[in-house]
KOLKOL-371231 format. One record per residue (C-alpha): x, y, z; residue in one letter; residue number from 1. Coordinates in steps of 0.2 Angstrom, whole numbers, always signed. Each point is the difference from the previous one (the first is absolute). Layout:
BEGIN
SITE  c1  c2  c3  guza  lumgu
SITE  X  Y  Z  A  NUM
...
END
This chain:
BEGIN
SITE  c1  c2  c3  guza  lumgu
SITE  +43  -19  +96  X  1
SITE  +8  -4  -18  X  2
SITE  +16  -3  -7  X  3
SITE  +11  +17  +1  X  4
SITE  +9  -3  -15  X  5
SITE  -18  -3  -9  X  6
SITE  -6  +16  +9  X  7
SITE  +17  +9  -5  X  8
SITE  -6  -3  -18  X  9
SITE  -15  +4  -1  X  10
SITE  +5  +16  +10  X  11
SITE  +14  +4  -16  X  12
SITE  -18  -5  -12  X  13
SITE  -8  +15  +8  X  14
SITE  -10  -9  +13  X  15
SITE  -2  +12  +17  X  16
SITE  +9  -8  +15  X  17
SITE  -12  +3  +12  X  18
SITE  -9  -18  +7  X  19
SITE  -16  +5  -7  X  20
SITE  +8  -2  -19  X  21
SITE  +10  -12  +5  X  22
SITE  -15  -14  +3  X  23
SITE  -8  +7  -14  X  24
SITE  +16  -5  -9  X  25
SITE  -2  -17  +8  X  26
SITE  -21  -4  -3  X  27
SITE  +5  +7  -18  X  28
SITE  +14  -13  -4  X  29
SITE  -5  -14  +11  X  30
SITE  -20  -1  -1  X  31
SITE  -9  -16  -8  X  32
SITE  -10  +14  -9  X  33
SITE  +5  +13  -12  X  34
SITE  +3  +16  +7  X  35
SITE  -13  +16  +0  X  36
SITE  +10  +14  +6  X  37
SITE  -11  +18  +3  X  38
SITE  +16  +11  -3  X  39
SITE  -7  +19  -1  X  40
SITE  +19  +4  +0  X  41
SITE  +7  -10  -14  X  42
SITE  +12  -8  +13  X  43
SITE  -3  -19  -3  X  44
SITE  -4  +3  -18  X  45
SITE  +17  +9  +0  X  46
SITE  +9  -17  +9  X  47
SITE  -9  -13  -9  X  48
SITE  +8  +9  -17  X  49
SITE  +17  +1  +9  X  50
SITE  -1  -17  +7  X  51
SITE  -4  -7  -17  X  52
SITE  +13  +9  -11  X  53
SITE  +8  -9  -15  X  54
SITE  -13  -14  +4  X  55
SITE  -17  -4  -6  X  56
SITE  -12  +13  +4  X  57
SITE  -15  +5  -9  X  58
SITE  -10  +15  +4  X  59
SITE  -19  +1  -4  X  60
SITE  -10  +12  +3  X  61
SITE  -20  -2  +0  X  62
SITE  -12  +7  -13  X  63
SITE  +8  -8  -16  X  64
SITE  -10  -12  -9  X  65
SITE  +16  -13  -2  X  66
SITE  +2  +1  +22  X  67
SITE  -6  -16  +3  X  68
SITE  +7  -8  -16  X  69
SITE  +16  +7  +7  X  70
SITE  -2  -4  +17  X  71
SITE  -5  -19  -2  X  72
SITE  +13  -1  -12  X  73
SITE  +14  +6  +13  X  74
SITE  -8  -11  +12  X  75
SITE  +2  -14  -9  X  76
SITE  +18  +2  -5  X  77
SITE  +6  +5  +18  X  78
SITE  +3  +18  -2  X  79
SITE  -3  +11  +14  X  80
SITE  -10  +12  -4  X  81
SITE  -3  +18  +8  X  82
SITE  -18  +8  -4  X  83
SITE  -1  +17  +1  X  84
SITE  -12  +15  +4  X  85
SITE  -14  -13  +8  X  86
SITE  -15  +8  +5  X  87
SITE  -10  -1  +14  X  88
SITE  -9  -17  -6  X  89
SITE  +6  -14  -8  X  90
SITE  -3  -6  -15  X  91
SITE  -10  -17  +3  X  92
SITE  +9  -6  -17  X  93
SITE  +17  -3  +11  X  94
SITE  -10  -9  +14  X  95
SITE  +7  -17  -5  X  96
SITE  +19  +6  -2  X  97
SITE  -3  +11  +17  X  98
SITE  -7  -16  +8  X  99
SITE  +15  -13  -5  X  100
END
């Protein structure tokens, strides 16, 4: 199914071992796409964080007037970015960055 060292580490970043995390952990590293990741556990958002230690990881959240100045600007620069505490709809804004 994966690599087992890969799937070791991500197991030491907090990812469950079970095969259902596990593929997740795959769509969400590999996809052409950016990943959305419906985490009512805090469990990806808690990996991604771990996985992305001492690198470049910036954390938005949605609601601030400067998000999208921020966001484009990450994009653009190659940052990863993690967006935080998304509700239910999407803001239309991001449609272009979502759709890359």
């Amino acid at each position: 199914m994966g690599d087992p060292v890969i799937l070791r580490n991500w197991g030491i970043a907090g990812l469950p071992s079970d095969q259902v995390s596990s593929e997740n952990g795959i769509l969400t590293t590999q996809a052409e796409r950016y990943a959305l990741c419906i985490d009512p556990q805090q469990q990806a958002n808690a990996w991604i964080k771990n996985m992305n230690k001492g690198g470049d990881l910036k954390i938005l959240k949605f609601g601030p007037a400067n998000f999208l100045r921020e966001i484009t600007a990450a994009v653009r620069n190659g940052i990863t970015v993690l967006v935080e505490d998304v509700e239910e709809g999407v803001d239309p804004a991001i449609d272009p960055i979502l759709n890359k």
